[in-house]
Structures are given as structure tokens and as C-alpha cells.
Backbone and ligand atoms as CSV (ligand in chain L), in Angstrom:
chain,resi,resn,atom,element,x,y,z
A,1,UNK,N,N,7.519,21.591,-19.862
A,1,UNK,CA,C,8.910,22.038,-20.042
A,1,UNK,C,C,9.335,21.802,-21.488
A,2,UNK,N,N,9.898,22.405,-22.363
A,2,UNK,CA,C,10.253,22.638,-23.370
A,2,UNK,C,C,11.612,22.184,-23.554
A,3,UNK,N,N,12.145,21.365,-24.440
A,3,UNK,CA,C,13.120,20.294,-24.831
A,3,UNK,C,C,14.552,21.049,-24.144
A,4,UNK,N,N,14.486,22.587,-24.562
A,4,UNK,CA,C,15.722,22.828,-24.618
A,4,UNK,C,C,15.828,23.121,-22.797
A,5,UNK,N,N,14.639,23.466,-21.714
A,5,UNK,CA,C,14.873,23.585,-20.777
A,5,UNK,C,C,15.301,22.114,-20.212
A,6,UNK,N,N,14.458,20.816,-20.433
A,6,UNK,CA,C,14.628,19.441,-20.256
A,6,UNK,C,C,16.340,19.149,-20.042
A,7,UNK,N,N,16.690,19.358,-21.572
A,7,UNK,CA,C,18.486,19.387,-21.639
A,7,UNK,C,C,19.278,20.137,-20.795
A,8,UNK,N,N,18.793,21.032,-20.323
A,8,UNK,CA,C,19.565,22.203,-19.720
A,8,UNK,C,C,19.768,21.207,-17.942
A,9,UNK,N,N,18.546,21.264,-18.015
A,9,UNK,CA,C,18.341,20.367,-16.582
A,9,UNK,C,C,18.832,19.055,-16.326
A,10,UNK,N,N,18.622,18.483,-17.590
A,10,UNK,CA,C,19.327,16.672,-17.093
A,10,UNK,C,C,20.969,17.293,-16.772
A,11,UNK,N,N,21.606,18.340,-17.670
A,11,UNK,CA,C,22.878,18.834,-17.914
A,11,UNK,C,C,23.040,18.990,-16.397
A,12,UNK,N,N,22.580,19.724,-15.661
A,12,UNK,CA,C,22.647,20.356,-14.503
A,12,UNK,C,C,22.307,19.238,-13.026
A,13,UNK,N,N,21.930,18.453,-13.637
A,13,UNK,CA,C,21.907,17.533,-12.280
A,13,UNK,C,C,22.691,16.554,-12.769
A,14,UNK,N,N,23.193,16.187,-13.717
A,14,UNK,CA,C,24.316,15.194,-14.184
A,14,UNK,C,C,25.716,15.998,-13.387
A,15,UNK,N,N,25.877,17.119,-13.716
A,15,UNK,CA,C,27.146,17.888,-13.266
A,15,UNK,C,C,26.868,17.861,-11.563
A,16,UNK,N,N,26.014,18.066,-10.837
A,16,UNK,CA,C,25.653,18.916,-9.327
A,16,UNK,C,C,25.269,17.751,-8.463
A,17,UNK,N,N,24.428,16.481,-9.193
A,17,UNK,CA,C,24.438,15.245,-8.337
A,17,UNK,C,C,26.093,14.020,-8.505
A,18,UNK,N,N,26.003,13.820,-7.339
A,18,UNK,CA,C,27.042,12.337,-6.948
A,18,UNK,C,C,26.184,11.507,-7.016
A,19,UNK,N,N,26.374,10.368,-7.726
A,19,UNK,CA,C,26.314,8.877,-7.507
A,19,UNK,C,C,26.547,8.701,-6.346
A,20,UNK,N,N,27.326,8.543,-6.012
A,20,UNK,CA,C,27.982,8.136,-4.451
A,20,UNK,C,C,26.984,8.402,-3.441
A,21,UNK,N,N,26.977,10.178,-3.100
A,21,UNK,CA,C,25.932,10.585,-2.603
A,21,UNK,C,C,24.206,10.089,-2.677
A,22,UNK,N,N,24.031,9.578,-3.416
A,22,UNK,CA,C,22.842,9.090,-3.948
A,22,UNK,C,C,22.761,7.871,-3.346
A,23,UNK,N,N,23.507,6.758,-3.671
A,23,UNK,CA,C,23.327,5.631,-3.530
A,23,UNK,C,C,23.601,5.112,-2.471
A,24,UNK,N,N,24.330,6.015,-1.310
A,24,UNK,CA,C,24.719,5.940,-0.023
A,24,UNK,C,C,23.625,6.561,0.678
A,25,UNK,N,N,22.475,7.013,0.146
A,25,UNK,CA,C,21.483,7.322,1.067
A,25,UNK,C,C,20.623,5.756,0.895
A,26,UNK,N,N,20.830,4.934,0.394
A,26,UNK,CA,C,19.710,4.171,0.284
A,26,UNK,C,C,20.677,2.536,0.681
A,27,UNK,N,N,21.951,2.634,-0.032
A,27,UNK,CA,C,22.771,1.328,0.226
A,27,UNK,C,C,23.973,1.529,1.185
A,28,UNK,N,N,24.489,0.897,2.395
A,28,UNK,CA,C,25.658,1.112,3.027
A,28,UNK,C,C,26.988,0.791,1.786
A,29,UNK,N,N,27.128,1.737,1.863
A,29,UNK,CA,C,28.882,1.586,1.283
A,29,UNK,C,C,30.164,1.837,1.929
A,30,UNK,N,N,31.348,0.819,1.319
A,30,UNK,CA,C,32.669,0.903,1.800
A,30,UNK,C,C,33.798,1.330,0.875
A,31,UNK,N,N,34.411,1.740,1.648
A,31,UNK,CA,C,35.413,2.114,0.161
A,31,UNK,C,C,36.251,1.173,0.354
A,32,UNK,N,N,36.995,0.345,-1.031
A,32,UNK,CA,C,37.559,-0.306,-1.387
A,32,UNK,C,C,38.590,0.080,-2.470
A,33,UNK,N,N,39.466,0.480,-2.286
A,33,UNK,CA,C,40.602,1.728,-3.339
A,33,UNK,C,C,39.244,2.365,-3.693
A,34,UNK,N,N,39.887,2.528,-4.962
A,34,UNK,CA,C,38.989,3.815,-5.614
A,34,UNK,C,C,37.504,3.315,-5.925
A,35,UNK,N,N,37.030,2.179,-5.426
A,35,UNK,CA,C,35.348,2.081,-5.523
A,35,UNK,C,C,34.955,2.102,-3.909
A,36,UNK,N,N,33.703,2.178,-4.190
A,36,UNK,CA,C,32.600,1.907,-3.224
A,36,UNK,C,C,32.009,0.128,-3.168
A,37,UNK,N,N,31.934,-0.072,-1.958
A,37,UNK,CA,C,31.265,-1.235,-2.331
A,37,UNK,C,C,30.010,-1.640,-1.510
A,38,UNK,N,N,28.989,-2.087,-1.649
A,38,UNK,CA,C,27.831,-2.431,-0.952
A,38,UNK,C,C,27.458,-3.645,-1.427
A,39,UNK,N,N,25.999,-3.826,-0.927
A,39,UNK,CA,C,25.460,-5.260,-0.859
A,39,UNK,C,C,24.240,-4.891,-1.999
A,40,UNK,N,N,23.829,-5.297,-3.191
A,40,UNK,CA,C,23.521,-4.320,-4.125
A,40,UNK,C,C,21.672,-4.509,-4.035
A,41,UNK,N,N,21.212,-3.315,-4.356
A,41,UNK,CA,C,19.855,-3.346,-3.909
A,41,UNK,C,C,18.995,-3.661,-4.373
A,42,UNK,N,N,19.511,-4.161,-5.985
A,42,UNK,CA,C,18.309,-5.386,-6.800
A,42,UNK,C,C,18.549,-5.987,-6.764
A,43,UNK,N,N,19.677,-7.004,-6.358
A,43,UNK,CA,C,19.312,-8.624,-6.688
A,43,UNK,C,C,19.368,-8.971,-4.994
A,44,UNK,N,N,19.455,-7.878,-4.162
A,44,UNK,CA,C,19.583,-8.150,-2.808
A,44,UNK,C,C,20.473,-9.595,-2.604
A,45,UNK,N,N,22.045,-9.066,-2.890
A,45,UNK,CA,C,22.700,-10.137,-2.375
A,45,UNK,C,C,23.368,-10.321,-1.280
A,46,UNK,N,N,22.196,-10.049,-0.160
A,46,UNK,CA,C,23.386,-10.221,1.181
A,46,UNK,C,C,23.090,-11.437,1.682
A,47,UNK,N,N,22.188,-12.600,0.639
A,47,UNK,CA,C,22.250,-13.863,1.292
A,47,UNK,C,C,23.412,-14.584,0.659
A,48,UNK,N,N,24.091,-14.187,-0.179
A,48,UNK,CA,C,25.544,-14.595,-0.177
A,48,UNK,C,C,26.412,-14.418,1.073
A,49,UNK,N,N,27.496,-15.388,0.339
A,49,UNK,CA,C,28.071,-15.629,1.694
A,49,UNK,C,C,29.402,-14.069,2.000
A,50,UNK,N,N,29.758,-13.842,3.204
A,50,UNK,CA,C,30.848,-12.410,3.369
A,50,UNK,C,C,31.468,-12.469,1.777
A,51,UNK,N,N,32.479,-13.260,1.486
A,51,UNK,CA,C,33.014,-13.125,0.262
A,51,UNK,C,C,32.520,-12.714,-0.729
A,52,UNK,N,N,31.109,-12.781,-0.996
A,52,UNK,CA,C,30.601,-12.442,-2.178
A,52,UNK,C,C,29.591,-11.177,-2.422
A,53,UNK,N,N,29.295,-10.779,-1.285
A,53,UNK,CA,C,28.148,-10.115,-1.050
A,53,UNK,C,C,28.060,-8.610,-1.336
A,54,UNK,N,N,29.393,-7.971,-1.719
A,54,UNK,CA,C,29.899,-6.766,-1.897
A,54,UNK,C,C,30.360,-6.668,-2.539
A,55,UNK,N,N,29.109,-7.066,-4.522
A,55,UNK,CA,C,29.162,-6.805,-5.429
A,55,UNK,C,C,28.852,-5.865,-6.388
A,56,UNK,N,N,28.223,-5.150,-5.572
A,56,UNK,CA,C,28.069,-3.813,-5.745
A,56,UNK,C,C,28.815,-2.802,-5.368
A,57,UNK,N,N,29.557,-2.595,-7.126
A,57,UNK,CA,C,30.533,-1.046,-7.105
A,57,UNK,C,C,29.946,0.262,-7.793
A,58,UNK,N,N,30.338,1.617,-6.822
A,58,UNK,CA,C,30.176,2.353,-7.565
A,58,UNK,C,C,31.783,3.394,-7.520
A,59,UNK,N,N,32.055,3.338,-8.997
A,59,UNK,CA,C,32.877,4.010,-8.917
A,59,UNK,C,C,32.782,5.461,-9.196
A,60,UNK,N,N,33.493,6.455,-8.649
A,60,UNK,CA,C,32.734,7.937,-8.370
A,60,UNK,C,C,33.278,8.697,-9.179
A,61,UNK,N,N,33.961,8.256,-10.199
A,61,UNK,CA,C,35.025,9.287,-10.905
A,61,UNK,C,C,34.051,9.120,-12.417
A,62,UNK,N,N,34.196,7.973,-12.988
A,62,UNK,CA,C,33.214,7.911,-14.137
A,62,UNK,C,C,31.266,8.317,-13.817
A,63,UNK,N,N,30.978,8.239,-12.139
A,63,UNK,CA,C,29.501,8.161,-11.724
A,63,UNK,C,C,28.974,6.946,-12.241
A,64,UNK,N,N,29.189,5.867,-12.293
A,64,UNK,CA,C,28.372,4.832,-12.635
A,64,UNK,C,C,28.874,3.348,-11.641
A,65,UNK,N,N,27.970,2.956,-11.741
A,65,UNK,CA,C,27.660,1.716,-10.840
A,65,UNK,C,C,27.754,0.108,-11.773
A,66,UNK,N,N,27.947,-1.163,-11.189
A,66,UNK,CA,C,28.109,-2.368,-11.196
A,66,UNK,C,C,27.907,-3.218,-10.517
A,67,UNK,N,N,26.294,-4.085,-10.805
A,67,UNK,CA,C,26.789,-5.276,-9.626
A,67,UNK,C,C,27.170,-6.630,-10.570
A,68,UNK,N,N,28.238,-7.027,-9.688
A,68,UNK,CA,C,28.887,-8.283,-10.570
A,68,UNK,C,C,28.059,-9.348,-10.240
A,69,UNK,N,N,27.382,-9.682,-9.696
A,69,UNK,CA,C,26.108,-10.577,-8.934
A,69,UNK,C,C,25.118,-10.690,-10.296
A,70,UNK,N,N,24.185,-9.581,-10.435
A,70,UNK,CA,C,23.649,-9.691,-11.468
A,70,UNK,C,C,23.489,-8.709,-13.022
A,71,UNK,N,N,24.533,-8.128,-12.802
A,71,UNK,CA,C,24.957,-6.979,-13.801
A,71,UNK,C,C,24.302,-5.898,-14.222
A,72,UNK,N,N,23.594,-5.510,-13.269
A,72,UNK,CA,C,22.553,-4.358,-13.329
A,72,UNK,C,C,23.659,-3.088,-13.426
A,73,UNK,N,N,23.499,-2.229,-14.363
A,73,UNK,CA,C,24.791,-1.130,-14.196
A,73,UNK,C,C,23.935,0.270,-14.519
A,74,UNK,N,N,25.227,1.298,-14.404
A,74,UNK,CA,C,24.342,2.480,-15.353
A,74,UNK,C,C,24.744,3.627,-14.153
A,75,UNK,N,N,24.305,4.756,-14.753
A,75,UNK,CA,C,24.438,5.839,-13.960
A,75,UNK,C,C,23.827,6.349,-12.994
A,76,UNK,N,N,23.682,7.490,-12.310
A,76,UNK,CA,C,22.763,8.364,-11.488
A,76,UNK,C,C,21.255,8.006,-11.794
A,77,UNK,N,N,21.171,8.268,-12.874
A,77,UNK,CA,C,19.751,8.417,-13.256
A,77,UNK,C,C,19.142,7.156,-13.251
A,78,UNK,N,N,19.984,6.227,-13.780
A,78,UNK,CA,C,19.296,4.696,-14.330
A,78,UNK,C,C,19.264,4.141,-12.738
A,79,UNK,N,N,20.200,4.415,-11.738
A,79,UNK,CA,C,20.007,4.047,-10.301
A,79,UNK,C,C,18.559,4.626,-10.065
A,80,UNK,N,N,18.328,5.756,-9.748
A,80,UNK,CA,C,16.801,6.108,-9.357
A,80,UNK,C,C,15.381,5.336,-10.278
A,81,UNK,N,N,15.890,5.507,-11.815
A,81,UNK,CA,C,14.746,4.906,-12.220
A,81,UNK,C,C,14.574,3.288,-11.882
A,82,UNK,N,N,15.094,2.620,-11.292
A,82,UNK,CA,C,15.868,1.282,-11.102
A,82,UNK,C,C,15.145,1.024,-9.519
A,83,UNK,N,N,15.600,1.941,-8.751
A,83,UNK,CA,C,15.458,1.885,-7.519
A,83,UNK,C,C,14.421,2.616,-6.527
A,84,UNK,N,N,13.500,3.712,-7.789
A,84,UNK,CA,C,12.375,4.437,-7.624
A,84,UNK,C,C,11.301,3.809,-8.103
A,85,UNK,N,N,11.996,2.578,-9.128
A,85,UNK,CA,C,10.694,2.648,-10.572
A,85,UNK,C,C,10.124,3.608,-11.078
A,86,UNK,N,N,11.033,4.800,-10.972
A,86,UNK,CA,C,10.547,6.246,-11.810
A,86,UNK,C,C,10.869,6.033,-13.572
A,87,UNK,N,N,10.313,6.848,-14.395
A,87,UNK,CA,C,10.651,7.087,-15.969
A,87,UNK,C,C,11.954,7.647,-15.895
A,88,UNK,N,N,12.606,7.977,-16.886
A,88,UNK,CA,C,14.028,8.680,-16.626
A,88,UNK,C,C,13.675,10.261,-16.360
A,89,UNK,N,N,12.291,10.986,-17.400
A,89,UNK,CA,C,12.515,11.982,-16.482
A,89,UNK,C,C,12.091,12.107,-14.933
A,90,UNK,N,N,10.911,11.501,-14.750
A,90,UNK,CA,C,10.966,11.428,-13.480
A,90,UNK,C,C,11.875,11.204,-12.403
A,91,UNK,N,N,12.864,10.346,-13.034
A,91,UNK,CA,C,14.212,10.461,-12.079
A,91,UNK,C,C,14.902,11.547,-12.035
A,92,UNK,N,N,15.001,12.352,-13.140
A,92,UNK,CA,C,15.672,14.180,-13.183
A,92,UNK,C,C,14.659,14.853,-12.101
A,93,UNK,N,N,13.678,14.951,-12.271
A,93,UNK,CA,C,13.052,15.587,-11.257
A,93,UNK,C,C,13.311,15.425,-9.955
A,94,UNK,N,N,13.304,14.077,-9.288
A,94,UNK,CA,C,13.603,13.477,-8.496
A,94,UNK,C,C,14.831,13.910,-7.765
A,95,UNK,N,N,15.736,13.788,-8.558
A,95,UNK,CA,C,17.099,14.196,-8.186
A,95,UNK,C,C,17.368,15.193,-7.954
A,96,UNK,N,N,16.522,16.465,-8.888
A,96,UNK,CA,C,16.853,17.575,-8.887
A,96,UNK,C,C,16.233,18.477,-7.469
A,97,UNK,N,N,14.894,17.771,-7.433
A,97,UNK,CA,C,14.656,18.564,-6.012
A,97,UNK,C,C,15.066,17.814,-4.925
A,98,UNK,N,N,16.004,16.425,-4.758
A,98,UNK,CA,C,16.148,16.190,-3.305
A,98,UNK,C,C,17.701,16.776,-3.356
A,99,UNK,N,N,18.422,16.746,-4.321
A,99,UNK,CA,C,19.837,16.479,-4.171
A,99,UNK,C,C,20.471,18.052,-4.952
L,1,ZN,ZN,ZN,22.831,-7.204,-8.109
């Protein structure tokens, strides 16, 4: 694939994929006002106690994620490469044909 198709494509699954959607196939989330919240899926903190354990936000308006547990953050993409152990393009690919 040739640079300018590459760009065209990260462009196109940045706009057409949700975070939300994404990360709710793999983590239970709640909504909490305007975030999401789950139990976050790298530092696996659900051996914290209820209070703490739903440190993982994603908020859906910017698309990017936070866990206050261990501060792993980042977008769509950095979630899959994170949570696939894919390269970043491999995470475009990824995304692009499931989602
Ligand atoms: Zn974490």
C-alpha cells in the first residue's frame, strides 16, 4: 500500500470506528455521565476493591481512553495495538476489516 492510500485509510477508520464500540466488545462498560467506565484490561484491576476498580474511562466524544490505576491511555488504535499486541498498522487493518 502506498503512503498516500495508508493515510487515506488510518483517515477513514479514525472517522467510521468508535472507541466505545471497540472496547465494549472486549471490556464491560458503564456509563458514568459522559464516560464509560470498566475494570481496565491491562493492569486487570478487578482485584481492587468495588471503589476502585472502575478505573477505566473511555470518553467517546474526544475517542480516547484512561486508566487511573495505571495510566495506560490513548486512542482507538493504541487500544488494539495494546490489547492485540498488533504494530499500529496492523491495528488499522484490524479495525478496518472487523469494525
Ligand atoms: Zn490499568
Amino acid at each position: 500500500m502506498d503512503e498516500v492510500s495508508a493515510r487515506n485509510l488510518i483517515a477513514a477508520v479514525r472517522s467510521r470506528v468508535k472507541l466505545s464500540d471497540v472496547v465494549s466488545d472486549f471490556v464491560e462498560l458503564v456509563r458514568d455521565g459522559p464516560l464509560l467506565r470498566g475494570v481496565c484490561p491491562f493492569c486487570k484491576n478487578e482485584n481492587l476493591g468495588d471503589d476502585h476498580k472502575f478505573q477505566f474511562t473511555v470518553d467517546e466524544v474526544p475517542g480516547t481512553y484512561i486508566c487511573h490505576a495505571c495510566y495506560e491511555k490513548g486512542d482507538v488504535f493504541r487500544f488494539i495495538e495494546c490489547f492485540k499486541k498488533l504494530e499500529f498498522f496492523e491495528a488499522v487493518i484490524y479495525l478496518d476489516s472487523k469494525y
